[in-house]
ZALOVO-235438 format. One record per residue (C-alpha): x, y negated, z negated; residue number from 1. Coordinates in Angstrom, 1 decimal. Each point is the difference from the previous one (the first is absolute). Layout:
<atoms>
+--------+--------+--------+-----+
:     px :     py :     pz : pos :
+--------+--------+--------+-----+
:      X :      Y :      Z : NUM :
...
+--------+--------+--------+-----+
</atoms>
This chain:
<atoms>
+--------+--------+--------+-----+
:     px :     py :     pz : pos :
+--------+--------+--------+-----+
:   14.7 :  -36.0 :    5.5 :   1 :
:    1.5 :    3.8 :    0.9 :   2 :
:   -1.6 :    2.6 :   -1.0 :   3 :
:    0.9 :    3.6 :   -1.6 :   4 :
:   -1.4 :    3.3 :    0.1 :   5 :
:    1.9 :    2.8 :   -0.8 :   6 :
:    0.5 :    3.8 :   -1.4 :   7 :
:    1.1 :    0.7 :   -3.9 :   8 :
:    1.1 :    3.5 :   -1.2 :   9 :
:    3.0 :    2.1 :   -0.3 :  10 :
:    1.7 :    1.1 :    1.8 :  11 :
:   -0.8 :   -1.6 :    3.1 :  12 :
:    2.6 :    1.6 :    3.4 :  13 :
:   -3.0 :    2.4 :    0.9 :  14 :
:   -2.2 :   -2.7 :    0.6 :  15 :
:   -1.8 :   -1.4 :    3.4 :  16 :
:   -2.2 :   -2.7 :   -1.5 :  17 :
:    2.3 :   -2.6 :    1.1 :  18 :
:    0.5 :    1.3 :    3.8 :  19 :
:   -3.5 :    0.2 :   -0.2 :  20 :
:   -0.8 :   -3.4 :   -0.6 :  21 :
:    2.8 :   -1.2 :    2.0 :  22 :
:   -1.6 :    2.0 :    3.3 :  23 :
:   -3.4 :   -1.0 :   -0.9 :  24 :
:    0.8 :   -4.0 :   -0.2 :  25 :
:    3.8 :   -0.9 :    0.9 :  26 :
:    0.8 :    2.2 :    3.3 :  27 :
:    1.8 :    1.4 :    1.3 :  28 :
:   -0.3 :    3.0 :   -1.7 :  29 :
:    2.8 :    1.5 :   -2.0 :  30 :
:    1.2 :    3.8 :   -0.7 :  31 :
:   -1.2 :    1.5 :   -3.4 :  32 :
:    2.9 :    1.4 :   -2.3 :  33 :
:    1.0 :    3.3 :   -1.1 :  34 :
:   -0.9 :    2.7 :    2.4 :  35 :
:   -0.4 :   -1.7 :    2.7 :  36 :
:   -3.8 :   -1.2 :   -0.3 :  37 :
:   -0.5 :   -2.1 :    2.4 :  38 :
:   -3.3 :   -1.9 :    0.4 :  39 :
:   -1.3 :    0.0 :    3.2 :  40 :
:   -3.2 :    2.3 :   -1.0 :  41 :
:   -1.3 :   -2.8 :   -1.6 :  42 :
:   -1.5 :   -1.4 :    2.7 :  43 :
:    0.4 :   -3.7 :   -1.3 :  44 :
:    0.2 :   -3.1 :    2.0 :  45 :
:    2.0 :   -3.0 :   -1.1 :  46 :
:   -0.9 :   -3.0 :   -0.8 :  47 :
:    1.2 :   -2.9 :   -0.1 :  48 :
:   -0.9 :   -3.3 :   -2.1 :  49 :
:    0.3 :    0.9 :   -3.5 :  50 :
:    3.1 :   -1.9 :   -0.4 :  51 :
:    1.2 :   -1.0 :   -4.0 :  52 :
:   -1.7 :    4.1 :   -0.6 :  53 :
:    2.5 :    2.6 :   -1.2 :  54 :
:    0.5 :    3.6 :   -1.1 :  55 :
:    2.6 :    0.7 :   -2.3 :  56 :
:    1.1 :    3.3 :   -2.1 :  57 :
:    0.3 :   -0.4 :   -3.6 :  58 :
:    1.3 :    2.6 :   -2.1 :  59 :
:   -0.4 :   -0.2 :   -3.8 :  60 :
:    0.1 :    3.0 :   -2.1 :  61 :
:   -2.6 :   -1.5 :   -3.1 :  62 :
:   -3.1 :   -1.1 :    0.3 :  63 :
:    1.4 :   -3.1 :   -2.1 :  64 :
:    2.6 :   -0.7 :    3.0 :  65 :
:   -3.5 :    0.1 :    2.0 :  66 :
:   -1.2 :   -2.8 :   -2.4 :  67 :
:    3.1 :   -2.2 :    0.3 :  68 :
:   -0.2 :    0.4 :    3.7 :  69 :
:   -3.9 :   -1.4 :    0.3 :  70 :
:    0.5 :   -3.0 :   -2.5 :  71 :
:    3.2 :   -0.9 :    1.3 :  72 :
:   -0.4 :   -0.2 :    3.6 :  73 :
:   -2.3 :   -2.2 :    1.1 :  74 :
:    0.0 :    0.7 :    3.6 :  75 :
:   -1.3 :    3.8 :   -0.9 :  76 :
:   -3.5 :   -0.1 :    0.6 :  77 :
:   -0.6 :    3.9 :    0.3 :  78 :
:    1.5 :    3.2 :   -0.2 :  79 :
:    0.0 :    3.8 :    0.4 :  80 :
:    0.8 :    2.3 :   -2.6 :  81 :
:    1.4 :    3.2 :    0.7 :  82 :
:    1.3 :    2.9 :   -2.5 :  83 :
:    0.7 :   -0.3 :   -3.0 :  84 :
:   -2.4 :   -2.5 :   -0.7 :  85 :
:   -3.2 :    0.1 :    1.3 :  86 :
:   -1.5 :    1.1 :   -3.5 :  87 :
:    2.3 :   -1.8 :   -2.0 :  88 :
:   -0.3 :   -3.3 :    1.5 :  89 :
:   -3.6 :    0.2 :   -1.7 :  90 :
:    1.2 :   -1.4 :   -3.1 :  91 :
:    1.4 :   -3.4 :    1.8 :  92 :
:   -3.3 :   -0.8 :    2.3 :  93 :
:   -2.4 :   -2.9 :   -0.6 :  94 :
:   -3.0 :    2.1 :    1.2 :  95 :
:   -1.0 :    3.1 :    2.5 :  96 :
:   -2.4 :    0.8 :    2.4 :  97 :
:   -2.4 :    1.8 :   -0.7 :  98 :
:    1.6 :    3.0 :    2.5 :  99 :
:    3.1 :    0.0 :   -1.6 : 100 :
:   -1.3 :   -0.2 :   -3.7 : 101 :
:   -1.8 :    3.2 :    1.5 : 102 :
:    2.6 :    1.7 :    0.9 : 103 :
:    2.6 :   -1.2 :   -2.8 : 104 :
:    2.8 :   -1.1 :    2.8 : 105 :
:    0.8 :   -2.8 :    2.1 : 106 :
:    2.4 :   -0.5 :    2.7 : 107 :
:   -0.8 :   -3.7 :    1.2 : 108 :
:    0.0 :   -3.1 :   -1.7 : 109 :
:   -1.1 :   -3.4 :    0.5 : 110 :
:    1.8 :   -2.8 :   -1.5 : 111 :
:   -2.3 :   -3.4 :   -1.1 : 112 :
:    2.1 :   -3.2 :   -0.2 : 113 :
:   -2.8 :   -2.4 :   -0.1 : 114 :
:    0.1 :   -0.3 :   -3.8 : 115 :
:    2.8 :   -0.7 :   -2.6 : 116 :
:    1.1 :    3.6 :    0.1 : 117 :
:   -0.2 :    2.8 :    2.4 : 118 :
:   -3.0 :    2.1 :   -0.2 : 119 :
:    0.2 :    3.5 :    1.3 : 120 :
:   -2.5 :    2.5 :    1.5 : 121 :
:    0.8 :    3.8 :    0.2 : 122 :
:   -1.5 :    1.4 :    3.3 : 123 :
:   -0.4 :    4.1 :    1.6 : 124 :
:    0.6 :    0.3 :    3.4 : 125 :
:    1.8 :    3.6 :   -0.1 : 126 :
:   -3.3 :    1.5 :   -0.3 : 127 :
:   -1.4 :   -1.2 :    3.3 : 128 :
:    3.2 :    0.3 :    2.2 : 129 :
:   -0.3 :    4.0 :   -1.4 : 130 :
:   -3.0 :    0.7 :    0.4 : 131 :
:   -0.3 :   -1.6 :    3.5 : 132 :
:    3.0 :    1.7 :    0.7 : 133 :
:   -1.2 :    3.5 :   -0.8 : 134 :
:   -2.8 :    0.1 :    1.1 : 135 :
:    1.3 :   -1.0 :    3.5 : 136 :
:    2.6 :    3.0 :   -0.4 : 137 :
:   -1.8 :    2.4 :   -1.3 : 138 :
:   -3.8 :    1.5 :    0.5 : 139 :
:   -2.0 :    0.2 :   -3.1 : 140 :
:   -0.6 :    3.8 :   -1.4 : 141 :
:   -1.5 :    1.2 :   -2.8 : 142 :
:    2.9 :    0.7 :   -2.2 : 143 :
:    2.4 :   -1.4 :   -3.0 : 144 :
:    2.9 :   -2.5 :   -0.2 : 145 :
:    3.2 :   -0.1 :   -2.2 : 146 :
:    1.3 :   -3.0 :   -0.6 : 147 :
:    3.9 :    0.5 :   -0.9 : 148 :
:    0.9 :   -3.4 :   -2.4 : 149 :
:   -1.8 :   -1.7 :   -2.8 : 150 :
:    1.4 :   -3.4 :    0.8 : 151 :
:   -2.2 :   -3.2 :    1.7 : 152 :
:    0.0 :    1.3 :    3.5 : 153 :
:   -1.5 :    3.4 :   -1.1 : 154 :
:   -2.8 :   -2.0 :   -2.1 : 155 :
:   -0.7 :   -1.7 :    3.6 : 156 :
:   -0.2 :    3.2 :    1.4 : 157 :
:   -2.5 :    1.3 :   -2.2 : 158 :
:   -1.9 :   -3.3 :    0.5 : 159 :
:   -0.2 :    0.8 :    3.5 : 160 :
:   -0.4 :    3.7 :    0.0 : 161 :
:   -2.9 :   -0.3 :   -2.8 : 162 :
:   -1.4 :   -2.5 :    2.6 : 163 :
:   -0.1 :    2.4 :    3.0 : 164 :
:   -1.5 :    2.4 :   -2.5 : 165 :
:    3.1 :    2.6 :    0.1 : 166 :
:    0.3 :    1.7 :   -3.8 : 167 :
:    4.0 :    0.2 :   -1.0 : 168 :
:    2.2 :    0.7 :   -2.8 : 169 :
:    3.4 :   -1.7 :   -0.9 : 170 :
:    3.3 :    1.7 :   -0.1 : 171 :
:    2.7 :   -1.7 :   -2.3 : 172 :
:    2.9 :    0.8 :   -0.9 : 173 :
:   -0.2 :   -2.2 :   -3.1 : 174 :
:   -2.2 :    2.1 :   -3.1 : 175 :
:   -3.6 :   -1.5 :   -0.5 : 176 :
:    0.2 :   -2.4 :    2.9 : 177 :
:   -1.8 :    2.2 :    2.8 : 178 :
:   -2.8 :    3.1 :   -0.4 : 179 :
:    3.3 :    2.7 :    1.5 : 180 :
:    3.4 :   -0.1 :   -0.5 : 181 :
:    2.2 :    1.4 :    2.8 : 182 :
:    0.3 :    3.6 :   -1.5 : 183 :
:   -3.7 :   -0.1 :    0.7 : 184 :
:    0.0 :   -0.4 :    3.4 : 185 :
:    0.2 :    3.6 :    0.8 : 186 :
:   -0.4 :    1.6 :    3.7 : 187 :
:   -3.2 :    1.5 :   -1.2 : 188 :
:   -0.9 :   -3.3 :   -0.9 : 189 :
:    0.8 :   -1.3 :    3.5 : 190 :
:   -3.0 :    1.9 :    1.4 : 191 :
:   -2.2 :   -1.9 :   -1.5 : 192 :
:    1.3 :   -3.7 :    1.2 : 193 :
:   -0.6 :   -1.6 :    3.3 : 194 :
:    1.9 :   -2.3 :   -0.4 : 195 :
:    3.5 :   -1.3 :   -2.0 : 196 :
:    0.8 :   -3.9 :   -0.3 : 197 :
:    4.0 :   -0.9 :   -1.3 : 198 :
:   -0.9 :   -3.0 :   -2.0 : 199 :
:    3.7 :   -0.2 :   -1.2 : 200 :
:    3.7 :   -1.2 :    1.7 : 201 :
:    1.1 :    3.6 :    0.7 : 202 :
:    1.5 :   -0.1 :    2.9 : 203 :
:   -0.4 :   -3.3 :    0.5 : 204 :
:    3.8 :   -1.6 :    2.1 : 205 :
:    2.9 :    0.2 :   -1.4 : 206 :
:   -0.8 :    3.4 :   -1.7 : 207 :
:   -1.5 :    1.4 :    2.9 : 208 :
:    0.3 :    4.1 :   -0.4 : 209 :
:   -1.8 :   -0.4 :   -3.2 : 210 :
:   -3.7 :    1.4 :   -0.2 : 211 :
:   -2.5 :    1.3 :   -1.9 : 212 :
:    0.4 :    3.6 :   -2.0 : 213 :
:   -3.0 :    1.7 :    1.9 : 214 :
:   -0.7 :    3.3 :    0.8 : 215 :
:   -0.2 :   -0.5 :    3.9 : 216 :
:   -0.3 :    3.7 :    0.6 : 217 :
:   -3.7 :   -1.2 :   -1.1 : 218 :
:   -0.3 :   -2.8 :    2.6 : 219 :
:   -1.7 :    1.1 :    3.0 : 220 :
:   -1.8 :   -1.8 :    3.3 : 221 :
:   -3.0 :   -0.6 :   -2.3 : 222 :
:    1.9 :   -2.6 :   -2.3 : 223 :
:    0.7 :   -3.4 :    0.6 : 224 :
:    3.2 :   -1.9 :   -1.6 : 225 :
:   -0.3 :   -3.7 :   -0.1 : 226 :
:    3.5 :   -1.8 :   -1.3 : 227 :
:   -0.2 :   -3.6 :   -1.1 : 228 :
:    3.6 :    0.1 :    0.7 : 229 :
:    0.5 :   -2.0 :    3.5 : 230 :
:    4.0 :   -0.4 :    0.0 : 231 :
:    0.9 :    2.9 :    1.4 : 232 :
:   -2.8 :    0.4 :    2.2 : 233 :
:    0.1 :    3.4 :   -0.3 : 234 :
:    1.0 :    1.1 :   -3.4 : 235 :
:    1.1 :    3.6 :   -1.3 : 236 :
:   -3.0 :    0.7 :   -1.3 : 237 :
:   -2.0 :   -0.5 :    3.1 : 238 :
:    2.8 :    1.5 :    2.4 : 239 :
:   -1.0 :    3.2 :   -2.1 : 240 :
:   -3.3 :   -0.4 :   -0.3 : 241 :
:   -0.3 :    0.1 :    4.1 : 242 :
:    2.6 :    2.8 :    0.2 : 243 :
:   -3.3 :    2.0 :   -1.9 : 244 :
:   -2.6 :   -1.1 :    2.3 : 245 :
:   -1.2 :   -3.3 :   -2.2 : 246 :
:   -1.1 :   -3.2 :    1.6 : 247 :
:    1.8 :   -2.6 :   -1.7 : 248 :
:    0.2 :   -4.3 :    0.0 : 249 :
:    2.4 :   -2.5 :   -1.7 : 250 :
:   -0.7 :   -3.0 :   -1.5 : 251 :
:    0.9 :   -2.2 :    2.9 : 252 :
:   -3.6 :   -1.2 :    1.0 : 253 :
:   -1.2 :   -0.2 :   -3.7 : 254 :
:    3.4 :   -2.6 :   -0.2 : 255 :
:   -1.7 :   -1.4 :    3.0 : 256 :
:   -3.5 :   -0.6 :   -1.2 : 257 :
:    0.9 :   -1.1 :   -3.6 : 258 :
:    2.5 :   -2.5 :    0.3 : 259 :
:   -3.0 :   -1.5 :    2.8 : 260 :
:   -2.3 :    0.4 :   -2.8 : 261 :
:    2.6 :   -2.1 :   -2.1 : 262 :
:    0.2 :   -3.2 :    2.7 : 263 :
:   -3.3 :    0.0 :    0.4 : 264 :
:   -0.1 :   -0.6 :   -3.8 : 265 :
:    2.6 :   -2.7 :    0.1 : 266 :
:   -1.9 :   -1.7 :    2.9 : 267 :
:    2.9 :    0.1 :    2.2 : 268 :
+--------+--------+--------+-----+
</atoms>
């Protein structure tokens, strides 16, 4: 019997998960999309003997589309979930781990077919691909974070960045769902964060000259910017991040180390 893993969200062009997997387990590697990205800083070997295994891309724009996909495919025995679901897709899971009840966001899945239905488990591996991530990018100071978004991949940050035992504050642009809204983040402000984290798609490919609305006349070689976008590799908001002296990373290796979190869950 094949087997299917596979990527749920919307929209979908930015993404690498399916290169990814491709590079990791069905060489010879392929280009990313977009900008360019290719994915030769991966580092990933090969291999071969996992025929009847497949990564696919589904889009679905409801969490109820989600649903139908799971119960209806019988092949699908796992899956990624990317924005805008990873909170939403809460209300369709069987159960959580204990990690992602935790954190109140999941972005892998497991799919049981052993029984008369499928059974579903709600997984976090964001949290560990970041915080490996950053703190392979960046030294750890005394200091505060900002996390710009409110959505599942900002809860994983927190997660993380509660973990490593960094204090931080969450900017939203949407009222009551973070401790700032963006008219807070003022360049006085700025002096008093180490480090900023984009938690949302701004920026992300096709809409690539987007960025945040900071004051980077505050941004100086004492900050750090950390982008969750990996598609560009360098986004707008890094490009002017560096151009004031800040170290900066993407989100590539964080792709990386979660989606190796996520096989290793599936067994595969």
């Amino acid at each position: 019997m094949s087997k299917i893993y596979g990527l749920t969200g919307y929209p979908l062009e930015h993404s690498l998960s399916k290169e990814l997997f491709d590079q990791r387990y069905n060489p010879p590697p392929l280009l990313g999309r977009g900008q360019g990205v290719g994915l030769d800083w991966l580092g990933l070997h090969g291999l071969h003997g996992l025929h009847g295994i497949k990564y696919e891309l589904f889009p679905r724009e409801s969490v109820g589309e989600v649903l139908n996909l799971i119960n209806e495919n019988k092949d699908l025995f796992g899956l990624n979930v990317t924005i805008p679901f990873k909170i939403k897709i809460l209300d369709i899971l069987d159960e959580l781990d204990e990690v992602a009840a935790k954190i109140g966001a999941v972005n892998c899945i497991t799919i049981d077919r052993s029984g008369d239905r499928a059974r579903t488990k709600g997984y976090n591996t964001d949290w560990i691909g970041f915080k490996r991530s950053f703190e392979k990018a960046f030294e750890l100071v005394k200091g505060k974070a900002l996390i710009f978004g409110s959505g599942g991949a900002a809860k994983a940050v927190g997660f993380a960045l509660k973990s490593i035992g960094i204090p931080y504050q969450v900017v939203s642009k949407r009222s009551g769902w973070g401790d700032l809204g963006y008219n807070d983040v003022t360049m006085e402000r700025c002096s008093d964060i180490r480090y900023f984290i984009n938690a949302t798609p701004v920026g992300m490919f096709p809409d690539v000259k987007d960025c945040l609305p900071l004051p980077y006349e505050g941004i100086t070689d004492q900050h750090m910017v950390f982008d969750l976008v990996y598609n560009p590799v360098e986004t707008e908001l890094m490009k002017r991040a560096k151009a004031r002296g800040a170290r900066v990373c993407n989100g590539l290796e964080m792709l990386k180390i979660q989606a190796e979190e996520s096989w290793r869950i599936w067994g595969i």
